[in-house]
Backbone bond lengths (Angstrom), bond angles and torsions (degrees), N, CA, C in turn:
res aa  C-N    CA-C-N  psi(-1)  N-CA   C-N-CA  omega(-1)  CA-C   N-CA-C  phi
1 X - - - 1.459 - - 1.525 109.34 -
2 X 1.379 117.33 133.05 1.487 130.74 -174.69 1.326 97.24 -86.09
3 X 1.595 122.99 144.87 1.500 131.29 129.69 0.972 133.05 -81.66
4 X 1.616 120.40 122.11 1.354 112.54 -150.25 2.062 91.61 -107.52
5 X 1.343 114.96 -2.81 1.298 125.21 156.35 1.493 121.59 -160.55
6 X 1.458 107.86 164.52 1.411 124.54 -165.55 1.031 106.77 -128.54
7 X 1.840 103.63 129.25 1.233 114.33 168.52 1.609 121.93 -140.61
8 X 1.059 121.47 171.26 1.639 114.34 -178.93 1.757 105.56 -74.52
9 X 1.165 118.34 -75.00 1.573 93.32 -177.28 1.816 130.54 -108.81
10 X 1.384 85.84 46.94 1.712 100.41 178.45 1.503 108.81 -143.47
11 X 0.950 129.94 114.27 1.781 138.65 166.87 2.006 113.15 -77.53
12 X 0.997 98.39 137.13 1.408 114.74 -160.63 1.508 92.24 -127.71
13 X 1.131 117.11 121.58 1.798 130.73 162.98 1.414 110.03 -150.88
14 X 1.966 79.43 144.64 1.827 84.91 172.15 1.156 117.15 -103.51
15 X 1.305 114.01 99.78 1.370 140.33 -162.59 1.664 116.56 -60.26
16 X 1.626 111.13 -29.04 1.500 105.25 -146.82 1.571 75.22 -179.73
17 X 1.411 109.17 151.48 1.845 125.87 -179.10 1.559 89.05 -51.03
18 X 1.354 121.90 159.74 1.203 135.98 170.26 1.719 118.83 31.30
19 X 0.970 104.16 9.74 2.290 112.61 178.22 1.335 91.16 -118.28
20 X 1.421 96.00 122.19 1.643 116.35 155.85 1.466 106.31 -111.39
21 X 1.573 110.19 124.52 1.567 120.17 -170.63 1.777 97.03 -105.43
22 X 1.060 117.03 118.67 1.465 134.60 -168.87 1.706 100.52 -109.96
23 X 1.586 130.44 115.57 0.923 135.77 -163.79 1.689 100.24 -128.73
24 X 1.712 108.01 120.81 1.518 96.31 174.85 1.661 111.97 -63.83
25 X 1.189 110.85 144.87 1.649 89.70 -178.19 1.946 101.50 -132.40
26 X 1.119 98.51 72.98 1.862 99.61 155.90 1.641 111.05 -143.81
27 X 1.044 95.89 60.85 1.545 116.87 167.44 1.369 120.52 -29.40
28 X 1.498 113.69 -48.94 1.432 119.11 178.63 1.728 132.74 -38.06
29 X 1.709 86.19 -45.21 1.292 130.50 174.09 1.573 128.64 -84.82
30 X 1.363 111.16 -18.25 0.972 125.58 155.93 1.870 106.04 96.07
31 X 1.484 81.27 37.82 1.769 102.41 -173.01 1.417 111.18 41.36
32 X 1.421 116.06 50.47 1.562 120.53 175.93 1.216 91.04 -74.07
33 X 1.761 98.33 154.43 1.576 128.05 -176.47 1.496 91.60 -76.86
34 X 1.644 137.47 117.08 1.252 132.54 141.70 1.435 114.11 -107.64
35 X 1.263 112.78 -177.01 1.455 137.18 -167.67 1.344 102.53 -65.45
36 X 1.446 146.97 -30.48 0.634 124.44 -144.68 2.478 83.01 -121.24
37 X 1.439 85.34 -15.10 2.171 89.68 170.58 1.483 97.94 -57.11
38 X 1.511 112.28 -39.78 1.500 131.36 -135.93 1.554 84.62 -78.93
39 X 1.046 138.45 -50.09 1.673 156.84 176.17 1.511 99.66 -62.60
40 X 1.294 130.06 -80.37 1.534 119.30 -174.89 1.414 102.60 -45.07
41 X 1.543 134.10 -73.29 1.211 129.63 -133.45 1.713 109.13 -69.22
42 X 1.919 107.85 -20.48 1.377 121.20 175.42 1.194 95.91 -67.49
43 X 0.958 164.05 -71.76 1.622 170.09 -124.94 1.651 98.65 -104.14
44 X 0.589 108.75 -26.84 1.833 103.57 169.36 1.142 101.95 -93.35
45 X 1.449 168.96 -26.26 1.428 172.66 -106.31 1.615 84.42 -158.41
46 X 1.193 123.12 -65.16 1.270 120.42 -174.93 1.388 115.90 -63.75
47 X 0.873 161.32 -23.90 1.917 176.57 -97.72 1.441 93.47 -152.10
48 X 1.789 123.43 -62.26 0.630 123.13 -153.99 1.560 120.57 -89.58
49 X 1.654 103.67 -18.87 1.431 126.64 168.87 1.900 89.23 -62.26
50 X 1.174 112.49 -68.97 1.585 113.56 -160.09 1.502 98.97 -44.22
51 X 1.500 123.69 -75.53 1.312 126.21 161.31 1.340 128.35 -142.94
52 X 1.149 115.55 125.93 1.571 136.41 -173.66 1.355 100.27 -52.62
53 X 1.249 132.13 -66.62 1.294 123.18 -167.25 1.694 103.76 101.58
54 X 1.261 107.11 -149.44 1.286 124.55 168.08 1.724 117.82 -51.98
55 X 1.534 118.07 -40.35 1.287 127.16 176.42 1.209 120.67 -34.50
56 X 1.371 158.23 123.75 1.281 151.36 139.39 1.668 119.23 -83.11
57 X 1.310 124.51 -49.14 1.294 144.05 169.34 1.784 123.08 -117.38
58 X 1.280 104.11 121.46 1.206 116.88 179.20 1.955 104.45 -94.09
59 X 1.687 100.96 132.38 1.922 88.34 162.89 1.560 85.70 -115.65
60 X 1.284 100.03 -178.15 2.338 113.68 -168.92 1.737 66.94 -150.57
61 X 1.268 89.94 152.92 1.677 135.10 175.15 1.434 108.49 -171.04
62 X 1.631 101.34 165.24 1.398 90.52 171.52 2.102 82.03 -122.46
63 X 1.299 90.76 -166.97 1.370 111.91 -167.87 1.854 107.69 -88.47
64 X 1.579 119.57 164.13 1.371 108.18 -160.93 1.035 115.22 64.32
65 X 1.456 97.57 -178.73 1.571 118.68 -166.27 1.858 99.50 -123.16
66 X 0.808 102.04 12.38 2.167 84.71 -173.89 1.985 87.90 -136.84
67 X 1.590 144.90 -47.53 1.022 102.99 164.87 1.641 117.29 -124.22
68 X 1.472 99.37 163.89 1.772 113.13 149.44 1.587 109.88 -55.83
69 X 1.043 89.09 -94.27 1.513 93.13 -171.80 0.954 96.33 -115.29
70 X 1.682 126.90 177.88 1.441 121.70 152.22 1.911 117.38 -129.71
71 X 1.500 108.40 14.52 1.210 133.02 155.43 1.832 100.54 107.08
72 X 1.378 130.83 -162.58 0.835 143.02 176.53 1.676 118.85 -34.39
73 X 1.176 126.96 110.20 1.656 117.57 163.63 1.568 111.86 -41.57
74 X 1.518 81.50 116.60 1.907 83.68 171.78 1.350 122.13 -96.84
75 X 1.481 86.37 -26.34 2.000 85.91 162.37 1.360 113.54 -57.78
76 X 1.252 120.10 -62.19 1.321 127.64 -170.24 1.760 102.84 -49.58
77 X 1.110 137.70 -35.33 1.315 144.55 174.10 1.059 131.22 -74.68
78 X 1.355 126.29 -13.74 1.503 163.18 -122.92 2.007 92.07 -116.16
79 X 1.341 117.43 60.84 1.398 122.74 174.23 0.857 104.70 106.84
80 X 1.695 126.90 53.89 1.390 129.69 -164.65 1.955 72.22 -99.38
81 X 1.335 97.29 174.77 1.410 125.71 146.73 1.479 129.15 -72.54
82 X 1.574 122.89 159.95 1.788 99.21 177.22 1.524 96.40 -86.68
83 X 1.259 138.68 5.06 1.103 143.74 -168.66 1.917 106.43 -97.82
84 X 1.199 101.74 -58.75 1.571 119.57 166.74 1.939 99.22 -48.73
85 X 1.456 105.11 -69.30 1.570 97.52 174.07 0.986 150.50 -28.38
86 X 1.313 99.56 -46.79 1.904 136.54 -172.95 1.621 94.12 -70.61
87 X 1.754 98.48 -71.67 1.654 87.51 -167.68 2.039 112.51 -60.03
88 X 1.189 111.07 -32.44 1.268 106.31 178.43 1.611 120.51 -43.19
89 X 1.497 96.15 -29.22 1.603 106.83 -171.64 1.169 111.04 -105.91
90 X 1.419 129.85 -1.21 1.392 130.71 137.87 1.579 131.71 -53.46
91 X 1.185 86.31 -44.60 1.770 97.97 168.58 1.676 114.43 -54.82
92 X 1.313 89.79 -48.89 1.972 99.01 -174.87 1.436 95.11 -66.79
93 X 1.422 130.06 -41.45 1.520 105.22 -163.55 1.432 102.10 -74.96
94 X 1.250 121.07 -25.35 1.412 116.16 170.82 1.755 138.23 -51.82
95 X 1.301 89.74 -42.27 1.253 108.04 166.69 1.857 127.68 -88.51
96 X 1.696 109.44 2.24 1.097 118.55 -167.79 1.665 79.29 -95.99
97 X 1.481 109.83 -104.09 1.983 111.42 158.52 1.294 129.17 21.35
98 X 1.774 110.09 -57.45 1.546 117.09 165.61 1.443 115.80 -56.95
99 X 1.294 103.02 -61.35 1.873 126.59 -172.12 1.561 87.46 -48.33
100 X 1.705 134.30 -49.55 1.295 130.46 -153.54 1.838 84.28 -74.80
101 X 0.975 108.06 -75.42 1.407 121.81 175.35 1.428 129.73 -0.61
102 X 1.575 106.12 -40.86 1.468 125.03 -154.11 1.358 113.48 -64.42
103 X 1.830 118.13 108.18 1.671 89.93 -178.89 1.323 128.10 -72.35
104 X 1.335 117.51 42.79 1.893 110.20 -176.35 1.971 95.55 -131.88
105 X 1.130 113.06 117.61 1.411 104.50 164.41 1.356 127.61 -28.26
106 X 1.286 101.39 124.69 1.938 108.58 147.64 0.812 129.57 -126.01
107 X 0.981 108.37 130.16 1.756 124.04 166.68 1.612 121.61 -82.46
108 X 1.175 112.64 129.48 1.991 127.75 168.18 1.647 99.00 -71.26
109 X 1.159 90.72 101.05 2.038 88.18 156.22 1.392 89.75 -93.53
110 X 1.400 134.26 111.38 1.551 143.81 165.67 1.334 108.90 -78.65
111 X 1.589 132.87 94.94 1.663 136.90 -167.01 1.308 89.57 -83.62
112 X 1.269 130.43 -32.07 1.686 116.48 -131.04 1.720 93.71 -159.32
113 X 0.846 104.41 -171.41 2.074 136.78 -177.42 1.589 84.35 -56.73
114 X 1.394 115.90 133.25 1.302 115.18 164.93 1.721 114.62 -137.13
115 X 1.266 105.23 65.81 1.365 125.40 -158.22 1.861 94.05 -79.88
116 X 1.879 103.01 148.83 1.538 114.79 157.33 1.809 99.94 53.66
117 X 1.109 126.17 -126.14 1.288 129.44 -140.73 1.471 99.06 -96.78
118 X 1.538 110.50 -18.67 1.435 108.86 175.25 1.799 106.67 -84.15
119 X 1.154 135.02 -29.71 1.398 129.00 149.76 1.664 114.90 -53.72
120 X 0.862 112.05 -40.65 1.687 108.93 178.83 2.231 92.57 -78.48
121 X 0.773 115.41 -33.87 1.591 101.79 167.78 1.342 127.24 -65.06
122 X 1.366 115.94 -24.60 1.574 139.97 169.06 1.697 105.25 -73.16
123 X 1.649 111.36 -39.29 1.292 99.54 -179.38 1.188 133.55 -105.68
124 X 1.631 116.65 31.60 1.024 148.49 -173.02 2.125 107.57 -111.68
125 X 1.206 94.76 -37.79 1.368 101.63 162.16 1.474 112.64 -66.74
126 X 1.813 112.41 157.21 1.369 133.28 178.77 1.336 115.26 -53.19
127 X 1.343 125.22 -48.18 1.153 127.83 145.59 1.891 120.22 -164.51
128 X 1.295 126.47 -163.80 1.557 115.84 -171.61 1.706 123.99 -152.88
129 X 1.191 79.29 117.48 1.950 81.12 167.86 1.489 126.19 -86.36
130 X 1.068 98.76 135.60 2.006 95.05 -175.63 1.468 112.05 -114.81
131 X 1.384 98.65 154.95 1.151 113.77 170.40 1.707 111.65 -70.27
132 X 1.508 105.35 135.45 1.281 104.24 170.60 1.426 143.59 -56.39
133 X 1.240 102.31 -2.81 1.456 123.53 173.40 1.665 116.41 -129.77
134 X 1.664 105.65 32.00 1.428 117.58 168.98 1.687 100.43 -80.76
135 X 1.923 95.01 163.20 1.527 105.12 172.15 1.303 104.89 -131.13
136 X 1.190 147.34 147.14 1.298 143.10 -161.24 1.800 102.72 -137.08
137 X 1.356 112.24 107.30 1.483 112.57 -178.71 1.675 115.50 -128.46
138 X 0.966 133.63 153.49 1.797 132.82 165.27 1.601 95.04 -121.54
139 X 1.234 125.63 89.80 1.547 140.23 -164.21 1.823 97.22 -92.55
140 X 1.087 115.80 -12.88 1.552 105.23 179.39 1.415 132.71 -19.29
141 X 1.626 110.46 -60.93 0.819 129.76 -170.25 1.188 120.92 -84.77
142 X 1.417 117.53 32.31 1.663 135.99 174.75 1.848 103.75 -124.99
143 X 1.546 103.97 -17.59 1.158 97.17 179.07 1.596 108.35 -114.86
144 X 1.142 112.71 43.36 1.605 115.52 -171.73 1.443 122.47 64.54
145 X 1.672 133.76 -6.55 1.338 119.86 171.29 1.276 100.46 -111.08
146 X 1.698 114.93 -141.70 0.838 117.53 -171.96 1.419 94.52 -170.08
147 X 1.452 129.71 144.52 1.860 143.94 154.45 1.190 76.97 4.19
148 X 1.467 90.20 136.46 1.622 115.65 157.95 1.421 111.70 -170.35
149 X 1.228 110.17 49.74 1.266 118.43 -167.74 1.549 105.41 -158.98
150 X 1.527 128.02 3.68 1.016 132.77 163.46 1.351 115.50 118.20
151 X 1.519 118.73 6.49 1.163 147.25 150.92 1.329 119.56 -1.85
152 X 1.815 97.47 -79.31 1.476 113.02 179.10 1.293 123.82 -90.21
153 X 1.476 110.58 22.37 1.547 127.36 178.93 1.061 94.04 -88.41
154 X 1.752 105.19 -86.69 1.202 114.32 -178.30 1.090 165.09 -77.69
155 X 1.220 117.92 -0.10 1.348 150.75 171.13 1.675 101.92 -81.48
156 X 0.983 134.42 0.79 1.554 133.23 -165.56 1.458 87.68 -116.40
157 X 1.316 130.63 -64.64 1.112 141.93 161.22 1.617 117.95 -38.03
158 X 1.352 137.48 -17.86 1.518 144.75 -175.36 1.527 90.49 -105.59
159 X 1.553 124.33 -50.35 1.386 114.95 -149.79 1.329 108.04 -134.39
160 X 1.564 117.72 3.15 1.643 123.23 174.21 0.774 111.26 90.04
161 X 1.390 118.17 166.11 1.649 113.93 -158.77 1.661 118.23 -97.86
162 X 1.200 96.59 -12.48 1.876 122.91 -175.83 1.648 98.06 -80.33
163 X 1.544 126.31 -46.52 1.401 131.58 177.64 1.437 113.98 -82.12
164 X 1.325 116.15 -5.48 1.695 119.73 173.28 1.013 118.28 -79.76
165 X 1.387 101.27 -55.27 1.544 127.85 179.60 1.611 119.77 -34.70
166 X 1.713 93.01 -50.74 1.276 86.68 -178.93 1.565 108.16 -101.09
167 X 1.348 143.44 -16.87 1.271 136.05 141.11 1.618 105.23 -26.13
168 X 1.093 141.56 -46.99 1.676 126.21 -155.01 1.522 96.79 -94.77
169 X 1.655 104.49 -48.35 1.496 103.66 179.63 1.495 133.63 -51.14
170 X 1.397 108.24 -56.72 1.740 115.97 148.90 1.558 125.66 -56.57
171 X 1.056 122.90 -28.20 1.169 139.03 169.89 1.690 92.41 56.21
172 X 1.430 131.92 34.90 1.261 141.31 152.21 1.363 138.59 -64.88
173 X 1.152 129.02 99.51 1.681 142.17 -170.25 1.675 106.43 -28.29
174 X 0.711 101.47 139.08 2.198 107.49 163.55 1.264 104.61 -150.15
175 X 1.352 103.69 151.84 1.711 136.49 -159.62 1.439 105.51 -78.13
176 X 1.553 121.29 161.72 1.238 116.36 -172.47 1.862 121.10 -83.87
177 X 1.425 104.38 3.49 0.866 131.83 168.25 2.068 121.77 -75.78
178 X 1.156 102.63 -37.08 1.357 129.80 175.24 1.805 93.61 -92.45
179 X 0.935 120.62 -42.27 1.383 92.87 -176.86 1.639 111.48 -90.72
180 X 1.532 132.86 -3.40 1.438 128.36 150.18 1.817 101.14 -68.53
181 X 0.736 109.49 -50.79 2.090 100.34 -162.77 1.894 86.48 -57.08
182 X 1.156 117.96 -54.75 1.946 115.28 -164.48 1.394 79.98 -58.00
183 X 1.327 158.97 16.58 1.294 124.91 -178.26 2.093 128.08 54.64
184 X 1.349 90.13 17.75 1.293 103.83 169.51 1.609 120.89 -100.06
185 X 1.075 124.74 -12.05 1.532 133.33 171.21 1.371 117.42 -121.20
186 X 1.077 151.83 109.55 1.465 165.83 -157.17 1.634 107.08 -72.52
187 X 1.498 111.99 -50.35 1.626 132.17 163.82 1.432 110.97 -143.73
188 X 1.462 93.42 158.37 1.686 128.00 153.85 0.891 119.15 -78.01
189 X 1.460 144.09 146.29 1.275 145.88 136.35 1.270 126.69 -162.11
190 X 1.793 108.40 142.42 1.290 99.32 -167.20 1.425 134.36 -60.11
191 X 1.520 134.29 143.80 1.801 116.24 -159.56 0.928 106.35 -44.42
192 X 1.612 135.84 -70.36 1.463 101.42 -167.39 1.746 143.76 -69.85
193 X 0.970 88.47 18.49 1.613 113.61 179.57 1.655 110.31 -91.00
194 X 1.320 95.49 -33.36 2.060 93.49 -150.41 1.874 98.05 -90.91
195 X 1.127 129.10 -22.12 1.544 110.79 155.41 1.679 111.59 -47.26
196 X 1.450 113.14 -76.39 1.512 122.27 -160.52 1.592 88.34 -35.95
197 X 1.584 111.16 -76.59 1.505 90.88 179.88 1.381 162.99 -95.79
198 X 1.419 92.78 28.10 1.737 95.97 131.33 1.628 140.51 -76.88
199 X 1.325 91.82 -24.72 1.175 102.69 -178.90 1.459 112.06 -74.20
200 X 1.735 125.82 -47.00 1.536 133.12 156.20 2.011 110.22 -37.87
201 X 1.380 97.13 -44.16 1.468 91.85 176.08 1.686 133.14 -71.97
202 X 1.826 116.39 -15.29 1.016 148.17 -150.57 1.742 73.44 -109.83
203 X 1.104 120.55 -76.39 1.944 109.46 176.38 1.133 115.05 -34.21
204 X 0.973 141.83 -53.18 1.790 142.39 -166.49 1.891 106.76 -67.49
205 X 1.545 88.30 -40.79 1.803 110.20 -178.80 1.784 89.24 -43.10
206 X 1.114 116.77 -82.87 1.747 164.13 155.23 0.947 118.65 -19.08
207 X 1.182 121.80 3.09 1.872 151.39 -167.51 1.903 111.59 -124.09
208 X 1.201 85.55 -35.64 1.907 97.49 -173.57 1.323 102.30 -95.98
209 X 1.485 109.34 175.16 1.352 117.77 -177.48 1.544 103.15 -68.46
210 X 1.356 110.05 142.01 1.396 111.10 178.30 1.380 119.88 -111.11
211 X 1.116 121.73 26.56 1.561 135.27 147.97 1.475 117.84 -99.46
212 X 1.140 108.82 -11.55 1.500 116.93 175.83 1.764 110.79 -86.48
213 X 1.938 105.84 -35.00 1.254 87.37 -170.51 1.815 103.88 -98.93
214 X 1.148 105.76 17.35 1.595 117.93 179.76 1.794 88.17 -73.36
215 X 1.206 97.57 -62.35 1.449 114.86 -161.46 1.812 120.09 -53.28
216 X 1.645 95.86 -40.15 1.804 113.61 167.21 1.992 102.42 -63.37
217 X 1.411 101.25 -32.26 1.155 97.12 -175.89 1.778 132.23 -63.31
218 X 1.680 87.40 -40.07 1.763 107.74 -170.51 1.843 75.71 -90.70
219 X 0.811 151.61 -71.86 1.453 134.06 -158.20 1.311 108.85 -54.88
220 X 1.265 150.33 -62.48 0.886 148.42 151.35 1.822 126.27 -2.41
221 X 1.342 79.65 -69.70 2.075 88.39 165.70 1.113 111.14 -65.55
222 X 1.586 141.50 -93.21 1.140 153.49 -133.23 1.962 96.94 -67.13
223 X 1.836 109.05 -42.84 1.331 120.11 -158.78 1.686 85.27 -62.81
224 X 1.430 138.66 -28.43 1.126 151.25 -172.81 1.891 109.40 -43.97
225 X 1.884 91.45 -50.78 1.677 91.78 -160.40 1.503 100.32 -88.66
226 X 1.247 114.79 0.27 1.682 134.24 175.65 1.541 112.20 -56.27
227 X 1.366 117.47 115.12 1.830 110.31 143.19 1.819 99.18 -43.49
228 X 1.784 103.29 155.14 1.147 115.70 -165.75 1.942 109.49 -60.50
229 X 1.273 120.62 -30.75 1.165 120.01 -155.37 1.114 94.10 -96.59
230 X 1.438 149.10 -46.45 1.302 146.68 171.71 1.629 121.06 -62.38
231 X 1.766 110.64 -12.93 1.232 95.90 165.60 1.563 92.09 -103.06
232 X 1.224 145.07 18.11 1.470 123.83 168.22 1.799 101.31 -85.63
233 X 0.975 104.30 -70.86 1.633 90.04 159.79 1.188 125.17 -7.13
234 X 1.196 125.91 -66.64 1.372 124.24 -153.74 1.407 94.17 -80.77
235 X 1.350 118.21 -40.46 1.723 109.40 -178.70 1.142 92.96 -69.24
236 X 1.564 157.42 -9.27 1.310 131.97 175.63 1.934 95.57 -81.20
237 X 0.986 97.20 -36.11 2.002 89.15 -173.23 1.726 103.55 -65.15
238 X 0.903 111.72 -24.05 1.748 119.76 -151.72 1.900 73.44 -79.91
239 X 1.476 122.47 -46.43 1.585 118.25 -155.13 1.289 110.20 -87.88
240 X 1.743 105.06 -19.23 1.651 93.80 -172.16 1.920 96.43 -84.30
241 X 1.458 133.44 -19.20 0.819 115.38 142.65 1.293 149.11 30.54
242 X 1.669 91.51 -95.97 1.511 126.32 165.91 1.620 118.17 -52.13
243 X 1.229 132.29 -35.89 1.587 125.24 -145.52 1.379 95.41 -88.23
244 X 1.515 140.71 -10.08 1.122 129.57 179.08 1.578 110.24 -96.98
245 X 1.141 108.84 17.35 1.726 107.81 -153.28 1.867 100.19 -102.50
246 X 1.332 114.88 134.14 1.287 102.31 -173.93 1.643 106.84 -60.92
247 X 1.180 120.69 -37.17 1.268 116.76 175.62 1.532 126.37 -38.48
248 X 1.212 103.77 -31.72 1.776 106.02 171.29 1.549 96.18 -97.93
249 X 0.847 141.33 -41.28 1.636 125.65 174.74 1.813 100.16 -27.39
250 X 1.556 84.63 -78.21 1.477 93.54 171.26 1.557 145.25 -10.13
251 X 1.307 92.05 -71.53 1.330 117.60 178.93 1.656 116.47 -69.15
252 X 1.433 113.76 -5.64 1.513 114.60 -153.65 1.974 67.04 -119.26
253 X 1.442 123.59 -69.56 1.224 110.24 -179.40 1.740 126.86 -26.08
254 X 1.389 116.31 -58.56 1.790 156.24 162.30 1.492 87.19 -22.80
255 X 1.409 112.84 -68.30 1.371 114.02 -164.49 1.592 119.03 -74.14
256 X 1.471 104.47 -3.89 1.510 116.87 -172.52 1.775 99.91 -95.27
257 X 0.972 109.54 -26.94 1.437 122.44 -165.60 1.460 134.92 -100.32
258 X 1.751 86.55 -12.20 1.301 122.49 164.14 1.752 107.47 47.01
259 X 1.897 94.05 57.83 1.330 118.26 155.45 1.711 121.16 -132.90
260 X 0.913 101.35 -166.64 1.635 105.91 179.47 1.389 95.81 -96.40
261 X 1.534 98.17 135.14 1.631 112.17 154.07 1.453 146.61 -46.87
262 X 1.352 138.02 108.00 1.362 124.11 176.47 1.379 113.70 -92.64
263 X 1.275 120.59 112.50 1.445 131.92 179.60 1.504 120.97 -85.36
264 X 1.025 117.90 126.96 1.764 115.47 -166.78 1.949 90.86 -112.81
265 X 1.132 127.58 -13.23 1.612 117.03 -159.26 1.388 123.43 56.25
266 X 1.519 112.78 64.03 1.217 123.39 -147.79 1.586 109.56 -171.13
């Protein structure tokens, strides 16, 4: 597997034709979000917003086997200033926004504990498979703040607002089992299982036209904050889009010919 970029605490491989598998990598630490994640992961979100390239589907993991993330460096925070703080957490919303932003799917392979800002990094992705021995927490509110990273957006929106509520308020861990039934995990699987398939699922992504699933993507979100009739609209603009695109020529030919499609995003 090639790296198609380098960074200090994020690993980048091209895992699979068109999937770039992006792995937080400071394990030691328990792949806490620092200042300097907060800087790589913006510049990778951003690169890829400008242009994807070859990419169609992105998966995020972190490194090891026990966590995802484990949220914000607290050492690193540990006598910050409110000034030092503030901008630190400017950076993260920047790089949270982008990551939401991104027109190419991602997927959460969740290996491990995905506590505080690293659960709000999971729920910023398209959607997520966990490891069977993941823990899923928003602990804020044990350390005097609270989500700020999209927390109480989205997680209300995955699991309702009655099951958020008290997820943020207790700020109490639940099993990866509890987070498939809330409709917060898509699958289970045991760790060594749940890379391959995301990564098998990130192929199929990566297989279809990829202006089409850009397009399911931004309709999907935005058609979200829509009254019903104004987001049907917009999924009709998002589709008419498509009909000039050689990729559906293609694909409508493909299906006449009774072969597989070659998709250029185009």
């Amino acid at each position: 597997m090639t790296q198609p970029f380098n960074y200090e605490t994020v690993t980048c491989t091209n895992a699979a034709p068109h999937v770039l598998l992006v792995t937080l990598d400071r394990p030691q630490v328990g792949n806490a979000l620092n200042t300097q994640m907060g800087r790589d992961l913006l510049d990778l979100w951003c690169r890829l917003t400008e242009d994807a390239g070859e990419v169609r589907c992105v998966v995020l993991t972190g490194a090891g086997e026990k966590i995802f993330c484990a949220g914000g460096d607290l050492k690193e925070r540990n006598g910050m200033t409110r000034e030092q703080w503030q901008r630190q957490h400017e950076l993260f919303e920047r790089m949270y926004w982008t990551m939401v932003d991104l027109p190419v799917p991602v997927i959460a392979a969740v290996n491990g504990h995905a506590y505080a800002g690293g659960l709000e990094m999971a729920l910023c992705c398209d959607f997520i498979y966990a490891s069977s021995s993941a823990r899923f927490a928003l602990t804020e509110v044990t350390l005097g703040i609270m989500p700020g990273a999209g927390g109480t957006q989205n997680l209300p929106r995955a699991v309702g607002e009655r099951r958020a509520r008290e997820i943020i308020m207790t700020g109490r861990p639940f099993d990866a089992q509890q987070a498939a039934d809330w409709c917060l995990a898509n699958q289970i699987h045991a760790p060594d299982k749940l890379l391959a398939t995301a990564l098998d699922t990130a192929t199929v992504i990566a297989g279809n036209a990829p202006l089409s699933v850009r397009q399911v993507k931004k309709s999907v979100r935005y058609g979200g904050q829509m009254e019903l009739r104004t987001a049907l609209r917009f999924e009709v603009e998002a589709y008419n889009h498509l009909v000039d695109t050689e990729d559906r020529m293609e694909g409508v030919r493909a299906f006449n010919e009774k072969r597989k499609p070659v998709f250029n995003g185009r």
